[in-house]
C-alpha positions in Angstrom: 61.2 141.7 6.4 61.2 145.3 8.1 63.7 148.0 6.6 65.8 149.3 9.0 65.1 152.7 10.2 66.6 155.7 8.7 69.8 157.1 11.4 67.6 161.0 11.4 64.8 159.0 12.9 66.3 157.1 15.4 66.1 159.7 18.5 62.2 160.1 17.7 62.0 156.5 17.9 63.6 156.4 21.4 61.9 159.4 22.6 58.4 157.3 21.2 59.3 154.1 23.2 60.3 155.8 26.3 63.9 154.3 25.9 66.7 156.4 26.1 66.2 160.1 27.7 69.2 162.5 27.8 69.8 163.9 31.9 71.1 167.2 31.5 73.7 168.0 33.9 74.1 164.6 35.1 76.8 162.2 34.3 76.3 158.2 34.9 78.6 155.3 34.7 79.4 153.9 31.2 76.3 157.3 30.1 76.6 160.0 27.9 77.4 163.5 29.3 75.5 166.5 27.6 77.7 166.6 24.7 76.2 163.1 23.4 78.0 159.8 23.7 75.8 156.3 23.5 74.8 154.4 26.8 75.1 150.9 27.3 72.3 149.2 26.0 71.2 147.9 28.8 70.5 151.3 30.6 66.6 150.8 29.8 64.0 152.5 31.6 63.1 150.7 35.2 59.6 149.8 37.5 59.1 152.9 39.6 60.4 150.9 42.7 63.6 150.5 40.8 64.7 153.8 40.1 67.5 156.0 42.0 66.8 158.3 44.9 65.1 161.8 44.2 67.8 164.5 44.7 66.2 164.9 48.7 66.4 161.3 49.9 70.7 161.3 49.7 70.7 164.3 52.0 68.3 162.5 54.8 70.3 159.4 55.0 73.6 162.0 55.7 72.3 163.6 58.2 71.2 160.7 60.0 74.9 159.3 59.5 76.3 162.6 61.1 73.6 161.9 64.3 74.9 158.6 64.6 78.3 159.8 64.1 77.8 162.7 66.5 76.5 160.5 69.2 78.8 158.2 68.9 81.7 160.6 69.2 80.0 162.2 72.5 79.7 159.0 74.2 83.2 158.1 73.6 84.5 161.4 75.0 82.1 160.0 77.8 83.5 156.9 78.8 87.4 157.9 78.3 86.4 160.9 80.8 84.6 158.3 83.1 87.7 156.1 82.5 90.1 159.1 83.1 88.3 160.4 86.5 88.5 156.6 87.7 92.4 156.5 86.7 92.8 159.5 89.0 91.3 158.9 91.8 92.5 155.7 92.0 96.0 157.6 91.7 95.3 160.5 94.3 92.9 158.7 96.7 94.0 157.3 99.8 95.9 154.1 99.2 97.0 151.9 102.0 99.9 152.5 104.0 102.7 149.6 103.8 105.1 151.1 105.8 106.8 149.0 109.1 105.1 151.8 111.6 101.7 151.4 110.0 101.7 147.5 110.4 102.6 148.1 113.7 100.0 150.5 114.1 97.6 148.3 112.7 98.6 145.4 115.0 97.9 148.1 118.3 94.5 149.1 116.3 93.2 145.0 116.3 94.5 144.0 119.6 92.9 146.9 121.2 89.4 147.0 119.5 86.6 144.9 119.0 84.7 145.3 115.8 82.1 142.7 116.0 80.4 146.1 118.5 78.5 148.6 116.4 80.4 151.8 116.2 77.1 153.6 116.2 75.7 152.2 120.0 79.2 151.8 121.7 82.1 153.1 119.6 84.0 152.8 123.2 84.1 149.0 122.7 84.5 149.2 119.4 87.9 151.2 119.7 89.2 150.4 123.1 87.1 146.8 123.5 90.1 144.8 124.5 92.0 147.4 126.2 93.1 145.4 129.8 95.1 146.8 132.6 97.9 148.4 130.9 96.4 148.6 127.9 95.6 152.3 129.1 97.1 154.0 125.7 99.3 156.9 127.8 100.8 154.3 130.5 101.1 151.8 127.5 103.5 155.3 125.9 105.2 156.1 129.2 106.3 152.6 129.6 107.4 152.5 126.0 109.8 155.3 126.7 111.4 153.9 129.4 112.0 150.8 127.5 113.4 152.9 125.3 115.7 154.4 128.3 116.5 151.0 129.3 117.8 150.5 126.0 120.2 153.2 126.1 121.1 152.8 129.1 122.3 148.9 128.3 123.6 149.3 125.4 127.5 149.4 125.2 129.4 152.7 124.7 132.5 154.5 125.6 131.5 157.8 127.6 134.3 160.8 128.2 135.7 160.0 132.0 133.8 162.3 134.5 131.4 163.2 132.2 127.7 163.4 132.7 126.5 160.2 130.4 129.6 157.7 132.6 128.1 158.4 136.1 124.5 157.9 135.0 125.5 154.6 133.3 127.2 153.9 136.4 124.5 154.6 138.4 121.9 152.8 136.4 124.6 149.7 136.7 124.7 150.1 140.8 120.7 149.8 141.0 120.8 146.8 138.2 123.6 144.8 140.3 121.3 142.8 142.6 123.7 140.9 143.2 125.9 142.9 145.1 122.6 144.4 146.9 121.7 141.5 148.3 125.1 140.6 149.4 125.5 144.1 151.7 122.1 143.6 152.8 121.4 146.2 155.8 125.1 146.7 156.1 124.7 150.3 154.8 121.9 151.4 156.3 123.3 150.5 159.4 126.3 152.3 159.0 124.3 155.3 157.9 122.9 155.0 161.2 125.9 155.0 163.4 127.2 157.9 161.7 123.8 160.2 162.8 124.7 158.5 166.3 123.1 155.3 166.4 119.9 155.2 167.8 120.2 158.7 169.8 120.1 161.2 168.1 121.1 164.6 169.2 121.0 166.8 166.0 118.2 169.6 165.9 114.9 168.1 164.9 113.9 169.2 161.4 112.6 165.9 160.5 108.9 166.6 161.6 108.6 169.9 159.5 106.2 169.5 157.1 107.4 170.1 153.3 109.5 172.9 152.0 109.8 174.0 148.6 110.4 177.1 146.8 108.4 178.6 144.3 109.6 181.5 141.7 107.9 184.1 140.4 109.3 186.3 138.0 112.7 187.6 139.6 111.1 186.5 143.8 111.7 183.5 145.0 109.4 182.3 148.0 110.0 179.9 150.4 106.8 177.6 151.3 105.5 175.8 154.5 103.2 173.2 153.2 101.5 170.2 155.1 102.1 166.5 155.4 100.9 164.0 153.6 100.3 160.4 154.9 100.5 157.2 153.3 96.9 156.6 154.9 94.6 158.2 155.8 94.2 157.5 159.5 90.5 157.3 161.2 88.8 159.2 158.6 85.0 157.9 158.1 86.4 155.0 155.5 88.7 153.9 157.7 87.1 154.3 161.1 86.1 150.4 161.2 89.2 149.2 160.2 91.5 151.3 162.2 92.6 148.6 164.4 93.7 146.4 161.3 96.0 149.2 160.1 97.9 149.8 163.5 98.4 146.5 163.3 99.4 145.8 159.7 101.9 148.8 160.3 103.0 147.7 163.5 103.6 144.4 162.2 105.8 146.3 159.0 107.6 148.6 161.5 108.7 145.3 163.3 110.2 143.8 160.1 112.4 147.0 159.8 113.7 147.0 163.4 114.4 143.1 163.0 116.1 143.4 160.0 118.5 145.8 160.9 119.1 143.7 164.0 117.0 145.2 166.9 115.4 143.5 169.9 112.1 142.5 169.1 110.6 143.5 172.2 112.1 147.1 172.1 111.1 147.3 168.7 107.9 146.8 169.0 107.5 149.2 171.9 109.0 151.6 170.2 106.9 150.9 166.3 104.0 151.4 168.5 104.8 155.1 169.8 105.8 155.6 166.6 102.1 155.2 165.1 100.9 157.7 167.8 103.1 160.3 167.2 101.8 159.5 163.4 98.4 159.3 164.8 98.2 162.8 166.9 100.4 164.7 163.9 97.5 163.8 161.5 94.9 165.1 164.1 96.2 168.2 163.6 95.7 168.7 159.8 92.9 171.0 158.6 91.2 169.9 155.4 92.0 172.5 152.7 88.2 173.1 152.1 88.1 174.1 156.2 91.2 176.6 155.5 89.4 177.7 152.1 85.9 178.2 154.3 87.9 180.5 157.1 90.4 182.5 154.3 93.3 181.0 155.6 94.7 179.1 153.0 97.8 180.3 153.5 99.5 183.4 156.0 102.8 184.9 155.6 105.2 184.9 158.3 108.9 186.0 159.1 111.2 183.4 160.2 111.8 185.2 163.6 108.0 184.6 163.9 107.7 181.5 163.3 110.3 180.6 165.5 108.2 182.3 168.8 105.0 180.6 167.6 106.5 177.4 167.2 109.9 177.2 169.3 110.5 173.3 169.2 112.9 173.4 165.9 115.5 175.9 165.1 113.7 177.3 161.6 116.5 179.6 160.6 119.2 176.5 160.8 116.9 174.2 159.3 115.6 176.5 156.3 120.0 177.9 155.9 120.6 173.8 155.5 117.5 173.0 153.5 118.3 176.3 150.3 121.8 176.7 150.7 123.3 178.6 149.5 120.0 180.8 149.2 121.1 183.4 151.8 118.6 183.8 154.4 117.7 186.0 157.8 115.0 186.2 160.2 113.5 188.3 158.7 112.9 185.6 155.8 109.4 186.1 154.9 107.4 182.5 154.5 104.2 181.1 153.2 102.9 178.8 155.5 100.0 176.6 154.6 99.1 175.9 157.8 100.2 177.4 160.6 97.9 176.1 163.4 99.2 172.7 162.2 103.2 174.0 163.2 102.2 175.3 166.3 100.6 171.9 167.4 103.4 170.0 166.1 106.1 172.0 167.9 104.3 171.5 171.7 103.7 167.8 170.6 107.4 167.8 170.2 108.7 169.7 173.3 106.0 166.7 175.1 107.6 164.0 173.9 111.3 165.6 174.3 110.7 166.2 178.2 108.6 162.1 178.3 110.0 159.7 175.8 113.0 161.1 174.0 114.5 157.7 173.3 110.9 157.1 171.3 111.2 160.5 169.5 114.5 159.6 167.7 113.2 155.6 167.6 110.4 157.2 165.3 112.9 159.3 163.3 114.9 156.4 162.5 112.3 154.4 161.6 111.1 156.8 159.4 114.9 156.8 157.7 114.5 153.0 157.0 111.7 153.3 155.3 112.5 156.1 153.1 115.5 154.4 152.2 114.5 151.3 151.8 114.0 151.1 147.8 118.1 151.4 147.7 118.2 148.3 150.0 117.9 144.8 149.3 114.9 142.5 149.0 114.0 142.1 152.1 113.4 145.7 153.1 111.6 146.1 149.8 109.1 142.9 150.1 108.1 144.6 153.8 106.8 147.6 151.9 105.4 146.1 149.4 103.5 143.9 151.8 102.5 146.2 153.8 101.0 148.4 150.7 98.9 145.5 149.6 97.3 144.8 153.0 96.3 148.4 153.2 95.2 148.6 149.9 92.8 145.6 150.7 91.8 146.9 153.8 91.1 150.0 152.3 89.7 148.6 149.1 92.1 150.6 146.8 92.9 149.1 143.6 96.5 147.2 143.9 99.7 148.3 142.9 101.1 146.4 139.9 104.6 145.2 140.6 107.4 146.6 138.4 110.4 145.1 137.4 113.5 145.7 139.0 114.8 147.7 135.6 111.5 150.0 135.5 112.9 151.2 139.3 116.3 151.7 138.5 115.3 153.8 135.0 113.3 156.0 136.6 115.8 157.0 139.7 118.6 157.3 136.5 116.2 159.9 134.8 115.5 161.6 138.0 119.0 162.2 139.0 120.3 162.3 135.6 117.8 164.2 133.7 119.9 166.5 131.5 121.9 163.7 130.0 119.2 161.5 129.4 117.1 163.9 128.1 119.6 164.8 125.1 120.0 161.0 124.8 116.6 160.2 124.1 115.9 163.1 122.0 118.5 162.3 119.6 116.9 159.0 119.3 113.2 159.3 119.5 112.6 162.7 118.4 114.5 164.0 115.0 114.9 167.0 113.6 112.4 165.3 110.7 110.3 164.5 113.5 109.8 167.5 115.3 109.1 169.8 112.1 106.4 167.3 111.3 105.3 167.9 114.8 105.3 171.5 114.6 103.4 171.5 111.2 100.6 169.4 113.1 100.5 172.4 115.7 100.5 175.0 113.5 97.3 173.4 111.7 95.6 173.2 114.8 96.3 176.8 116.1 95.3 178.0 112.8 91.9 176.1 112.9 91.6 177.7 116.7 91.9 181.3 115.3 89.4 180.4 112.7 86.8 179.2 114.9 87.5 182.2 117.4 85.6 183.8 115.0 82.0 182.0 114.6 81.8 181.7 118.3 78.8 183.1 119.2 78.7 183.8 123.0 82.1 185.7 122.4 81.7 189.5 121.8 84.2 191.4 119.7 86.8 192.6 122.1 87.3 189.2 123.7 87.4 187.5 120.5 90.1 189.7 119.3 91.6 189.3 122.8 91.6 185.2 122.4 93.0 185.5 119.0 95.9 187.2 120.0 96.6 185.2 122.9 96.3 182.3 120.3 99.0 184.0 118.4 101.2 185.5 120.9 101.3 181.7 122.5 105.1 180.0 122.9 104.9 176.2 122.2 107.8 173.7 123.5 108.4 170.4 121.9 111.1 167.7 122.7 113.2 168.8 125.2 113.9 172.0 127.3 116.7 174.0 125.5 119.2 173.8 128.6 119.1 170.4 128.5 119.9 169.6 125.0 123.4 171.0 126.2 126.2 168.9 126.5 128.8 171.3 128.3 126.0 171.9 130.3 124.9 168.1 131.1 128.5 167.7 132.2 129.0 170.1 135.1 125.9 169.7 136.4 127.2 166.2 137.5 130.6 167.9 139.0 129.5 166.9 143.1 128.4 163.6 142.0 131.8 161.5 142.8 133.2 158.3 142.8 133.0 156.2 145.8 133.8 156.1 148.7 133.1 159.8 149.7 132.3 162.0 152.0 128.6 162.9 151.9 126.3 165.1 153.6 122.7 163.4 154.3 119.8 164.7 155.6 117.9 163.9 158.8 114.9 165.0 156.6 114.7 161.4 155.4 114.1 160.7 159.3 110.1 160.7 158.7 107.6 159.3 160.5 107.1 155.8 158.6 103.6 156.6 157.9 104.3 159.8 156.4 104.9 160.8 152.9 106.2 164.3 152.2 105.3 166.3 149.6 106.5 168.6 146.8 108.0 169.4 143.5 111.2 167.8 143.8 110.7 164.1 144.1 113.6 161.7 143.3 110.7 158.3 143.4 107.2 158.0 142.9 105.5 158.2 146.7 109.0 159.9 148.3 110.0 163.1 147.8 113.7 164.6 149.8 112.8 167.8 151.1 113.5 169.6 154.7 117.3 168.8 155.0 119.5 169.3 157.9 122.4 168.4 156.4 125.0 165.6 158.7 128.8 164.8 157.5 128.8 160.7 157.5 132.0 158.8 155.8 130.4 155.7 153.5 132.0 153.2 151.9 130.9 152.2 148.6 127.6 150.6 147.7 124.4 151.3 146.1 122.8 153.2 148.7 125.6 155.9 148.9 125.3 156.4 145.2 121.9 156.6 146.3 122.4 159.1 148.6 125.6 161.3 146.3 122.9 161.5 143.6 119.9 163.1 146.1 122.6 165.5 147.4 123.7 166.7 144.2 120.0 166.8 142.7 119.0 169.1 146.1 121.9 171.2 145.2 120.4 172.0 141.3 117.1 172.4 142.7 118.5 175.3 145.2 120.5 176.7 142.6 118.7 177.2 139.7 116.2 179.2 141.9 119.1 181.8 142.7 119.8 182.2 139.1 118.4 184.1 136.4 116.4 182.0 134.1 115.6 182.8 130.8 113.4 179.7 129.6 110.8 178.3 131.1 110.8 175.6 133.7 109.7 172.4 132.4 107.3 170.2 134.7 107.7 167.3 132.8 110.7 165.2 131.6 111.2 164.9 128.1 110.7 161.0 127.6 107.0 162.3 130.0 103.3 162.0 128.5 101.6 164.7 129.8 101.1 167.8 127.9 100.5 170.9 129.7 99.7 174.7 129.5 101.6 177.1 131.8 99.2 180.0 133.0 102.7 182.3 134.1 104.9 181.7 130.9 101.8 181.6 128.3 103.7 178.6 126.9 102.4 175.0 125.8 104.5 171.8 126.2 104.5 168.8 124.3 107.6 166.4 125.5 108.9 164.4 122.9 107.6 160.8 125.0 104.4 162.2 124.1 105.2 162.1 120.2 105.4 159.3 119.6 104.0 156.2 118.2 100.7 154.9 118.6 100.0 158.9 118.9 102.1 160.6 116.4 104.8 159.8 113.7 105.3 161.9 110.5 105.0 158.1 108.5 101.4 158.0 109.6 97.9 158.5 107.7 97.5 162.0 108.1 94.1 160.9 109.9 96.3 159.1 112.6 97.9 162.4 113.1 95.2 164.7 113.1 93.0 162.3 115.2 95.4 161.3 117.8 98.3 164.2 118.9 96.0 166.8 117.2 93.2 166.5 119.3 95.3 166.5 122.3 97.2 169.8 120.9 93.6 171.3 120.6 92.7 170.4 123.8 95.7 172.0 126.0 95.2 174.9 123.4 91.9 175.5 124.8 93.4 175.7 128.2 94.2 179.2 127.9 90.2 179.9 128.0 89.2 178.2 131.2 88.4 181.6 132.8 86.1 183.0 130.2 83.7 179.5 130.8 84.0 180.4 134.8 81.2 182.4 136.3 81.8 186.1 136.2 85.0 185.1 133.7 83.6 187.0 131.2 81.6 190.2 132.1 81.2 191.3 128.5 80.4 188.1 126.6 76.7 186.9 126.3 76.3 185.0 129.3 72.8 183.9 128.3 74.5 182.3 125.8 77.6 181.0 127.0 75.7 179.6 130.2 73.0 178.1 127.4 76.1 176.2 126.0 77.4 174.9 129.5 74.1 173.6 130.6 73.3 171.5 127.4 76.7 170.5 127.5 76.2 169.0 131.5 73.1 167.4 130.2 74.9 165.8 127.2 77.1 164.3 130.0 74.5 163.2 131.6 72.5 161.6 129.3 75.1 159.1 128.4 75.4 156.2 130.1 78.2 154.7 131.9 78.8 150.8 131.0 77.8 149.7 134.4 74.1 151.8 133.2 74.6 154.5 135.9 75.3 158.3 134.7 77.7 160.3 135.7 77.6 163.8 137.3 80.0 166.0 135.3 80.0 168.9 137.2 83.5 168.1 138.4 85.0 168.1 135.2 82.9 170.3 133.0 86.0 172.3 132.1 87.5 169.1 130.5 84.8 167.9 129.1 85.0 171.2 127.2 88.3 171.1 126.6 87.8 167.0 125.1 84.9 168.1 123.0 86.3 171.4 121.4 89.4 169.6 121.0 87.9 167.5 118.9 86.2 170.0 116.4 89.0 171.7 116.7 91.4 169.1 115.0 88.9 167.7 112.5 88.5 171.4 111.1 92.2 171.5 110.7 92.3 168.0 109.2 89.6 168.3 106.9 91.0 171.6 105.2 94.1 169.3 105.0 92.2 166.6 102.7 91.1 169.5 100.8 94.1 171.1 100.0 96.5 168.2 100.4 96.6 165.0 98.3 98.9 161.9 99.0 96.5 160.9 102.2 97.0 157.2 103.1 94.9 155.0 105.2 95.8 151.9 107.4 95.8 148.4 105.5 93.2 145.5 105.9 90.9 147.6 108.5 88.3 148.8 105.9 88.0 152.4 107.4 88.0 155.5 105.5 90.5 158.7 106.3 87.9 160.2 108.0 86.5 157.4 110.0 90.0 156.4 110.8 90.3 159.6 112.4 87.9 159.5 115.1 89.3 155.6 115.4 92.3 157.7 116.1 90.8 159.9 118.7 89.2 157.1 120.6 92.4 155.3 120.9 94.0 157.7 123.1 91.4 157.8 125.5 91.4 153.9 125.4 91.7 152.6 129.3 90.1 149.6 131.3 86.5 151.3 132.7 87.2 151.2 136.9 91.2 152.2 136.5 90.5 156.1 137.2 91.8 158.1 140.7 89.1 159.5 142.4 90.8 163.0 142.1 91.2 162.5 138.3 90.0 166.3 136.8 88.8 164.6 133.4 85.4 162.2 132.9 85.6 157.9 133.0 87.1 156.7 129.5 83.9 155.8 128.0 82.2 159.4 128.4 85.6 161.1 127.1 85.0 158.8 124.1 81.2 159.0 123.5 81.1 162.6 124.5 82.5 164.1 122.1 81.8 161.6 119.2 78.3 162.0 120.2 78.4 166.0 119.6 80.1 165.8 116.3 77.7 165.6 113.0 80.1 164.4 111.2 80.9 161.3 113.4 77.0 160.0 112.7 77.6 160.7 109.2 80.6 159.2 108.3 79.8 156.4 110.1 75.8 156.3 109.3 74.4 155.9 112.0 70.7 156.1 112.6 69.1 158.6 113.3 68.4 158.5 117.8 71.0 156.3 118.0 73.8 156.9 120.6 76.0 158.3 119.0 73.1 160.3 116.9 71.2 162.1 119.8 68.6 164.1 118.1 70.5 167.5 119.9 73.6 168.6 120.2 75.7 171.8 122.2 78.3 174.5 120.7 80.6 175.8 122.6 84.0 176.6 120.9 
């Protein structure tokens, strides 16, 4: 048995077995702190692998927590800014436009295109692939706007009596009442007839002057002489083979007409057959204009009182006092006269067949009456012409003449004759105060990119680049409608000699033209006939179409004459406001845009931005650049650098050139070089504007279910106004086939192969490309 130790020893003991060991500064769980206090028993000393971290390890293991924590943080912040960025531009990029217009739009874009074509070899058939026959995107708008007349002009409404929107309904009515038409039959021509004296007729003979039309400039007014134009052309190399077959097919046509309003057949056809040789020997006498141009005599001034001695067969100063009145005129009248040589042969060929065959003279003015007038006749008449025009056009291999429906005719004679009054009527519907602002917005984008890129041009020195700029800025631009016409006090007197019938009406032997002639000049009141020349005759008509016909070309003669002998402070439109042809007016320094041309599939301010820009604003760039045709001209501009302005022209011909034309042949674009300019600096023109837009613009849409971005959906855009069947274009047309004013352009834009990636050599990639604006 052990004695327990004595209490003094006890620490030495623990100190001896290694037990307990005070820790000085250190406090532990259930321990003893400094000032004494047992432990547990059970706090005996542990292995070396058991015991607590030195006073190092804790702060290691921390700061590997704070990495972790650290890292962890940063990738959060990460992903909720990934997370954020997708958010927003999921919010501000171009989301797809569900509007009613943009469906429709959409609809044009598919029915039109073919995208199984790679945009890269023929973006032509990719845009315009299914475009057929009236697919042609501006005749496909101008026939939309008269639809849209149609429309107005049907639908039901109560006008003021006498007032300017009741007589053009009334009008439109006469020419849509077949009906009674056909009943009359020749009924009124016939008495139209009798009234200038049957088949004799012994007015003075102003029927066989060429065209007459006055021209303005500034406060002068000029009176002009110009030459005939024919239907046909008669034994020109083309036609020298088939001559024979068009006396006949006219002969044959002329015979309907003297049949139909009752003639013997046999006298008829005598006389249709002088006819053509009077027609015949009149066209012998025409100079081509690039004979005139080569001898300087493109036109000569004359006095009336000289004319008359040079060419004494018609009595000038009665025929000019009927045609202007109330212009006042004297013989000493100065004239322009196109071609004088031609007057002076057609005044002896008169006096010849005065003295030989007078009966056949005024046999060949009436037939020439028929004719004109036989659009406001019935069927019969009608189906003659338009026989005959097919058998010449197949005999001449012309393209035919798609037939029109009988409300298409009677539309555009309404907007001839009533311009004013359906000008403010279509306006108000098709072209809104909302509408035009969005318009004018568009334009001001465009003229602002101009200016811009006035200034990198490099073939431009200082002085004319300043010059351009200011003509840029000092330009006037018209949209919608002329100002007078969007008057309704105005709209209403200008109808004040258009009366009720029956009525008394003065009608001109002018419409007594040979049947194969076609005059010429500004004021036309139907495609193919213009009523020019008159010597004015008294006749008493009952009522019918035709002398509604005939009240509305009287009073529409009257305006013309007038508003030349007054003061004018806007300019003269030469388009009609429901039109589709843009133009720039050299005199005024002004730029027109008619409302028909605003309008959808080309412009509407509920379109993508792209649609827009691609569509009216490359058309606004390209009349813009209109005011420059004379500095790309040789010797147009003396102190640019024509090395490198003619170093621009050149590669852009060979561009042209080098693209071919679907049928694999290439076209020589020296004939429409300044178009082509116009079409491809245009373009760059209106995708400057639109891309600065994009930049500083959000809220840019794009058109649903065709899997195009904005910017590719603008040069869709672009292609789809020049969409038209390859083979439809007039010889004389100043701008390239559809397919070059596609590629062309396209071709010469970087930005075209890149948005679309295309490879590198491909078509539209060339491995060159030209600057010019």
């Amino acid at each position: 048995m052990h004695p327990l130790p004595e209490p003094a020893s006890l620490p030495s003991l623990l100190l001896s077995s290694g037990g307990w060991r005070p820790e000085w500064g250190r406090t532990r769980a259930g321990g003893m702190s400094r000032a004494g206090g047992m432990r547990p028993p059970w706090n005996q000393e542990r292995a070396p692998e058991e015991r607590l971290p030195s006073a190092t390890e804790p702060g290691r293991q921390w700061s590997m927590v704070r990495r972790m924590l650290t890292a962890g943080l940063l990738f959060s912040l990460l992903l909720g800014f990934s997370l954020l960025l997708v958010y927003i531009f999921r919010s501000c990029g171009p989301g797809p436009c569900m509007t009613p217009v943009c469906w429709d739009l959409l609809a044009r874009y598919l029915a039109s295109g073919n995208t199984s074509v790679a945009p890269c070899t023929d973006f032509f058939n990719f845009a315009c692939g299914q475009a057929k026959g009236t697919d042609y995107s501006f005749q496909a708008l101008a026939e939309e706007n008269k639809k849209r007349l149609r429309r107005i002009l049907e639908a039901p409404g109560s006008w003021h009596l006498g007032s300017g929107e009741e007589k053009a309904f009334q009008f439109y009515s006469s020419c849509m009442d077949t009906d009674a038409i056909e009943a009359a039959g020749a009924a009124p021509l016939r008495q139209v007839i009798e009234e200038l004296g049957g088949w004799r007729i012994s007015e003075p003979i102003c029927d066989l002057v060429p065209p007459l039309h006055t021209r303005q400039s500034s406060s002068i007014s000029c009176v002009q002489i110009d030459q005939p134009e024919f239907d046909v052309p008669l034994k020109q190399e083309k036609e020298q083979k088939i001559y024979a077959q068009i006396v006949r097919e006219y002969l044959t046509y002329l015979n309907q007409l003297g049949t139909l309003l009752g003639g013997e057949p046999n006298k008829v056809q005598e006389h249709a057959f002088l006819s053509i040789s009077i027609t015949s020997q009149l066209f012998q006498f025409l100079r081509p204009l690039e004979q005139r141009r080569a001898q300087g005599k493109l036109f000569q001034m004359v006095t009336i009182d000289q004319l008359q001695e040079m060419a004494p067969a018609i009595d000038w100063l009665s025929c000019l006092q009927a045609t202007f009145t109330p212009m006042p005129l004297s013989p000493s009248q100065l004239l322009l006269v196109h071609d004088l040589e031609y007057l002076k042969n057609m005044s002896q060929l008169v006096e010849e067949q005065l003295s030989i065959h007078r009966d056949f003279l005024q046999s060949h003015m009436i037939l020439g009456l028929v004719r004109t007038l036989s659009p406001a006749l019935d069927s019969k008449f009608q189906e003659a012409r338009r026989s005959l025009i097919q058998k010449l056009g197949e005999l001449t291999e012309r393209p035919p003449m798609p037939a029109r429906p009988r409300w298409m005719k009677c539309v555009e004679e309404t907007g001839t004759f009533f311009e004013p009054t359906l000008a403010t009527l279509f306006v108000r519907e098709a072209f809104s105060p909302s509408t035009q602002s969005a318009a004018m917005e568009l334009f001001t984008a465009i003229k602002n990119a101009l200016v811009s890129r006035l200034r990198r041009i490099p073939w431009m020195d200082e002085k004319t680049r300043k010059e351009a700029q200011n003509r840029v800025t000092q330009l006037q631009v018209k949209m919608g409608a002329p100002e007078w016409a969007l008057k309704p006090s105005l709209a209403r007197q200008e109808y004040n000699d258009v009366g009720p019938c029956p009525c008394q009406l003065l009608i001109s032997p002018q419409l007594l033209l040979s049947p194969l002639t076609r005059l010429s000049g500004r004021q036309s009141v139907h495609p193919g006939r213009s009523l020019t020349n008159p010597f004015l005759a008294l006749i008493q008509l009952g009522p019918s179409y035709l002398q509604s016909f005939l009240s509305c070309v009287r009073s529409l003669r009257a305006r013309i004459v007038q508003s030349f002998l007054q003061s004018f402070p806007y300019h003269r439109w030469q388009v009609s406001p429901w039109g589709v042809n843009a133009y720039y007016s050299i005199p005024d320094h002004v730029v027109v845009f008619p409302a028909g041309l605003l309008q959808p599939p080309f412009f509407h301010p509920g379109y993508p931005r792209a649609v827009n820009f691609g569509a009216a604003g490359s058309i606004m760039a390209h009349e813009l650049l209109h005011i420059f045709y004379q500095l790309l001209l040789p010797g147009g501009c003396p102190a640019c650098d024509t090395r490198a302005l003619q170093g621009a022209l050149l590669c852009l011909k060979h561009h042209y050139e080098t693209i071919p034309l679907p049928n694999g042949t290439f076209f020589n674009g020296s004939r429409t070089f300044l178009e082509n300019a116009a079409d491809i600096g245009g373009l760059a023109i209106a995708l400057q504007a639109y891309s600065k837009r994009l930049l500083w613009h959000r809220g840019e849409t794009i058109l649903p279910n065709l899997d195009l971005s904005p910017q590719q959906l603008f040069f869709r855009s672009y292609a789809q106004v020049m969409c038209r069947e390859p083979g439809t274009q007039e010889p004389q047309d100043p701008h390239s086939p559809p397919t070059l004013r596609v590629h062309g352009p396209l071709s010469n834009t970087p930005a075209f192969a890149r948005y679309f990636h295309c490879p590198h050599g491909a078509l539209m990639n060339p491995s060159s490309r030209c600057q010019l604006w």
